[in-house]
C-alpha positions as CSV (number, residue, x, y, z in Angstrom):
1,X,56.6,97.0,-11.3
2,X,53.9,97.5,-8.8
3,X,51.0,95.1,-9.5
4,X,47.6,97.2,-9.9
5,X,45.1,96.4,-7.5
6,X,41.1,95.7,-7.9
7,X,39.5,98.9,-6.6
8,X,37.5,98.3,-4.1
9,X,33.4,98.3,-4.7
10,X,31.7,99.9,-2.1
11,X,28.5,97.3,-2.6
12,X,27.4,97.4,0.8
13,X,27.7,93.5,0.6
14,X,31.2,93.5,-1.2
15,X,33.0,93.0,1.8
16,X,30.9,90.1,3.3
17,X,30.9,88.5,0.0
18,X,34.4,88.6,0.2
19,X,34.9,87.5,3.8
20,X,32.2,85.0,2.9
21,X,34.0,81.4,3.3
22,X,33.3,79.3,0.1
23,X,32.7,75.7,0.3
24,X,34.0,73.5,-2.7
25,X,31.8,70.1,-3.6
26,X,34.7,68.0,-2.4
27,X,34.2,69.7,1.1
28,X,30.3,68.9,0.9
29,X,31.6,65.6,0.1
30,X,33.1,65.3,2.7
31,X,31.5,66.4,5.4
32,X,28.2,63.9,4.0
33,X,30.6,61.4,4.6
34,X,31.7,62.4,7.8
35,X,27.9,63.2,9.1
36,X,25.3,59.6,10.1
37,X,22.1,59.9,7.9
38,X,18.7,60.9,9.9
39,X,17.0,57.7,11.1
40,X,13.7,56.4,9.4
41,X,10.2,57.0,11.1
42,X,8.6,53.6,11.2
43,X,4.6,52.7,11.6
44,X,5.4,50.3,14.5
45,X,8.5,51.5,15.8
46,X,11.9,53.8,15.0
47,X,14.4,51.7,12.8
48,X,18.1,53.6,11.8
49,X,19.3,53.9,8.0
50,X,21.7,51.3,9.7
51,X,18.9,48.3,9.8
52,X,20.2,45.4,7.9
53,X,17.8,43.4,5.5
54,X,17.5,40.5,8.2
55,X,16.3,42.9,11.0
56,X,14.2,44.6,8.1
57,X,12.5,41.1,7.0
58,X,12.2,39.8,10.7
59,X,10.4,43.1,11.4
60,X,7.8,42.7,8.8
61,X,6.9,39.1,10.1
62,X,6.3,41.0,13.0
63,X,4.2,43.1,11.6
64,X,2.1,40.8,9.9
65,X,1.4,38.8,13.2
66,X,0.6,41.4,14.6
67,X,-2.0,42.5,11.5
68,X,-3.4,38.9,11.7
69,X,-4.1,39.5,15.4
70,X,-5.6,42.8,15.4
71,X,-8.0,40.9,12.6
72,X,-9.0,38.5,15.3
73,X,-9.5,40.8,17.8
74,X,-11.4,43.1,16.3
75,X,-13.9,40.1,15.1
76,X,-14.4,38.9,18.3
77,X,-15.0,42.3,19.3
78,X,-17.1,42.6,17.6
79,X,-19.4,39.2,18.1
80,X,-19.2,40.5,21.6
81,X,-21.2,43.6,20.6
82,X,-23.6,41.4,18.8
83,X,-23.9,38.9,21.6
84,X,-24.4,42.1,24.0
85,X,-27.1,43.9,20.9
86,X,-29.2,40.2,20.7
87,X,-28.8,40.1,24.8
88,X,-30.6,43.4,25.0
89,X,-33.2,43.0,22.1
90,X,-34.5,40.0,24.1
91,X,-34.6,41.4,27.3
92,X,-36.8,44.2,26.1
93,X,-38.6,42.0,24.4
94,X,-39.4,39.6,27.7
95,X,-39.9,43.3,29.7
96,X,-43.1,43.9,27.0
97,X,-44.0,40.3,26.9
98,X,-44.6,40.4,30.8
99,X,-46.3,44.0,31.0
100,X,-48.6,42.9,28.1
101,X,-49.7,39.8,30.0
102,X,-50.2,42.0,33.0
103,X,-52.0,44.7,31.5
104,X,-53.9,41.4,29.9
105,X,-54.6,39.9,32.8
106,X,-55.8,43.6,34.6
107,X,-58.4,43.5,31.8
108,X,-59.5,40.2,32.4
109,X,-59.8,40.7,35.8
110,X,-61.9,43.9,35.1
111,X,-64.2,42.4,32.3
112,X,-65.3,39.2,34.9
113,X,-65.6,41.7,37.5
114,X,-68.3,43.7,35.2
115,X,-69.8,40.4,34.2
116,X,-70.7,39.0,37.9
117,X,-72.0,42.4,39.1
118,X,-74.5,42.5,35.6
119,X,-75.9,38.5,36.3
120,X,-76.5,39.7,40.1
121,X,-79.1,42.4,38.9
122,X,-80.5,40.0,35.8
123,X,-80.3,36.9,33.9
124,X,-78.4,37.3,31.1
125,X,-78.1,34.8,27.3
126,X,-74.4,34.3,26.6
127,X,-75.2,36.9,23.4
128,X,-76.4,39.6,25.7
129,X,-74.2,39.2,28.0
130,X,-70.9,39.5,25.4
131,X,-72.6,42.4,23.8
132,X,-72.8,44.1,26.9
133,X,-68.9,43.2,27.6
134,X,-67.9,44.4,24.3
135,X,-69.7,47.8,24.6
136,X,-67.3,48.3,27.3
137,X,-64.3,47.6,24.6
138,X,-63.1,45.1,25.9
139,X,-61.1,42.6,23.3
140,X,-62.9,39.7,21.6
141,X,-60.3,37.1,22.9
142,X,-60.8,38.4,26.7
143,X,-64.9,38.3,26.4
144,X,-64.4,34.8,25.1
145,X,-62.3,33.5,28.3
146,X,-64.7,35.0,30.8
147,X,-67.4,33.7,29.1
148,X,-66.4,30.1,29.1
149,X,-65.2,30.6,33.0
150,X,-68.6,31.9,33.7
151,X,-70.4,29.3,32.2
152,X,-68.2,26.3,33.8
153,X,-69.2,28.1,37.5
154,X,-72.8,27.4,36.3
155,X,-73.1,31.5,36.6
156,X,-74.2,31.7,32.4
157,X,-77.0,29.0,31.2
158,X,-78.9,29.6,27.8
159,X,-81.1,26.2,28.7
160,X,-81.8,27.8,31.9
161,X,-82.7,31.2,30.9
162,X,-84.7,29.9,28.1
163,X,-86.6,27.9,30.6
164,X,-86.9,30.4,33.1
165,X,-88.1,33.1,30.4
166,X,-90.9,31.1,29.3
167,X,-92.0,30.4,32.5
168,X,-92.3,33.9,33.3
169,X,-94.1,35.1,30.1
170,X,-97.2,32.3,29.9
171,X,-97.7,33.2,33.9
172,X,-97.2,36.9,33.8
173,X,-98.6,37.4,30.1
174,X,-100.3,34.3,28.8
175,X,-97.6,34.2,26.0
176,X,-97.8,31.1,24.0
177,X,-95.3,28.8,22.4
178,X,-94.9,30.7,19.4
179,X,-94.4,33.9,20.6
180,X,-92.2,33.0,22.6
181,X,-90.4,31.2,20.6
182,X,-89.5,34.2,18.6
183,X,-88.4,36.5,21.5
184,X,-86.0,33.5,22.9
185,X,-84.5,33.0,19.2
186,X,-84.1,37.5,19.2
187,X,-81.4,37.0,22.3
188,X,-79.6,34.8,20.8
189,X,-81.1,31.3,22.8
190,X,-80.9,28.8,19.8
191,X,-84.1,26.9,18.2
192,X,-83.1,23.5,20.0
193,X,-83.0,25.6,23.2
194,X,-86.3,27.0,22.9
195,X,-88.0,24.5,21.8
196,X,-87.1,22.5,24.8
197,X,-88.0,25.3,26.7
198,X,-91.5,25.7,25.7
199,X,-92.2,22.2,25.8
200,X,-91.4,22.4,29.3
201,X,-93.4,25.0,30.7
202,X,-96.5,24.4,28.2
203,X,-96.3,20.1,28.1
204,X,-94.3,19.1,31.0
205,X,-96.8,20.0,34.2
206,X,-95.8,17.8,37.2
207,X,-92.0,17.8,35.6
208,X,-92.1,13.7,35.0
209,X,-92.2,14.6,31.2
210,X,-95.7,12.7,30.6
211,X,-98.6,14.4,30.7
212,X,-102.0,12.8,30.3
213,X,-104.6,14.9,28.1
214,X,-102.2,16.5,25.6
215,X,-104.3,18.8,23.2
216,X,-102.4,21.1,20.2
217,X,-99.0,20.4,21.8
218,X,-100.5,21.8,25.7
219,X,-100.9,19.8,28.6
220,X,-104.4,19.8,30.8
221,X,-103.2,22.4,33.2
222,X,-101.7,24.4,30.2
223,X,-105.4,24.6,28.8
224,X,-107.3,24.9,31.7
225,X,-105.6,28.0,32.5
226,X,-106.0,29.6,29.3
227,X,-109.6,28.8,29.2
228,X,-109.6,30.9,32.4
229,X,-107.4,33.9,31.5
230,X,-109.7,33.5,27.8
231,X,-112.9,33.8,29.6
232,X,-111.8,37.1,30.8
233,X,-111.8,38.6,27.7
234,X,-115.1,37.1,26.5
235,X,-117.0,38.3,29.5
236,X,-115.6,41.9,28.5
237,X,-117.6,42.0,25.1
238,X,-121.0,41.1,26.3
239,X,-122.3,43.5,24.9
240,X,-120.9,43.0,21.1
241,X,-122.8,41.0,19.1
242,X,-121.2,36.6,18.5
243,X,-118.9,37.6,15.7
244,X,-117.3,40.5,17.1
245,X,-116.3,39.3,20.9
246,X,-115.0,35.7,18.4
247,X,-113.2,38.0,16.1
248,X,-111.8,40.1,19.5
249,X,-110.6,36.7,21.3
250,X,-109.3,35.0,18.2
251,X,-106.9,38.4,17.6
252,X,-106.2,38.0,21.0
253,X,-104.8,34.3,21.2
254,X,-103.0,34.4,18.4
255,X,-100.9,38.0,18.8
256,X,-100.4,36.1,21.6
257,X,-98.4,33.3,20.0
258,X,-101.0,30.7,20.0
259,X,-101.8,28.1,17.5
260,X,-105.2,28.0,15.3
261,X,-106.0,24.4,17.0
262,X,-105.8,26.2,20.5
263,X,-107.6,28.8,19.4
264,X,-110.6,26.7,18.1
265,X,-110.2,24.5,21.1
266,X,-110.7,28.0,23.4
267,X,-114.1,29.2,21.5
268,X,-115.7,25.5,21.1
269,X,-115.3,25.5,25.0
270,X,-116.3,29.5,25.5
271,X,-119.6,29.0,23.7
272,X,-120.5,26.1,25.5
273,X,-119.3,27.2,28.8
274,X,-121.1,30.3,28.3
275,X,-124.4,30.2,25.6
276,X,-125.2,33.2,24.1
277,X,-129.0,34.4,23.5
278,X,-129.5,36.3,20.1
């Protein structure tokens, strides 16, 4: 008998399923035997599936050396950036250290300058002449320092302006101790410094620091030329009755800084020096 056959399925894929070559699992097996695995992708490097546990262990020592001396490297990198950061920071720091103490010494330059050219037109007390500095902002530590240099040049005296000041208001003014006292001690002169000033110009005549005659704390020339510049202003009210021109001369020695026992010195001599007729 004629075997029947499979009709044939006209699947557009029947054919190629049919032509298609099948593989069994011992062929797979096979051929996975037959076929070297893929080699392993490494961090430091390519090692094959073939690597045996020695080369595996030596490599790892390897690769802990080589940890240990990234560790060292990177630490004394980065000192070195440190070193290089502390390098700079002190540099810039020496750069503003050296402009400040030009711009400082530019401003005390400037400030000694100013002071010279203001003693040339006047004398000056060591108060004044810092108030006048400080008007021009200048700092506090910089007026100091030209101060002190000023006065060791001999440019800046207190004792000599004090002097010098009194001197000039009993000759220009026929100002007395008192009053002068008070203006000296309003710029700043102290009360030892004036003192010795006015006992200088109103005791101390011929300058040998004795004078004969001494009368209320004023030598003889002192008086004598008080009387003169008082007579003045009692010739001026002859026409005032006794107690007016006394009462006119006694308010003007004493706005004048002059003591009562000058004052009564001054009239006692006035009235004899010139008698009045009632």
């Amino acid at each position: 008998m004629h075997k029947s056959r499979k009709p044939i399925s006209l699947h557009p894929w029947g054919a190629m399923r049919r032509k298609k070559p099948i593989c069994s699992k011992l062929k797979r097996q096979r051929l996975e035997r037959v076929l070297p695995k893929p080699p392993i992708l490494m961090i430091m490097g390519f090692i094959t599936g073939f690597s045996t546990p020695d080369q595996i262990e030596e490599f790892s020592e390897f690769e802990d050396a080589n940890d240990t001396v990234l560790e060292f490297v990177d630490a004394d990198v980065r000192d070195e950036s440190e070193l290089l950061l502390d390098e700079a920071s002190n540099s810039c720091e020496i750069k503003g250290a050296k402009q400040d103490e030009v711009v400082s010494s530019k401003t005390r330059q400037d400030a000694e300058q100013l002071a010279i050219e203001l003693l040339a037109a006047r004398a000056f007390t060591t108060i004044e002449l810092q108030k006048k500095l400080r008007g021009r902002k200048y700092p506090l530590d910089i007026v100091d320092s030209v101060i002190a240099e000023i006065k060791s040049r001999g440019l800046l005296s207190d004792g000599l302006y004090a002097e010098s000041f009194s001197q000039s208001r009993w000759l220009s003014s026929t100002w007395g101790p008192r009053r002068i006292k008070q203006a000296l001690r309003k710029k700043g002169i102290s009360e030892v410094e004036a003192d010795k000033a006015t006992r200088q110009v109103f005791e101390d005549d011929d300058g040998s620091g004795e004078s004969p005659s001494m009368q209320h704390g004023m030598s003889k020339t002192s008086m004598d030329r008080l009387f003169l510049q008082a007579s003045k202003q009692w010739l001026r009210g002859r026409s005032t009755s006794l107690q007016n021109r006394k009462a006119r001369l006694v308010r003007w020695l004493q706005y004048r800084g002059f003591s009562w026992g000058v004052t009564s010195t001054i009239l006692k001599r006035l009235e004899s020096q010139y008698p009045l007729r009632e």
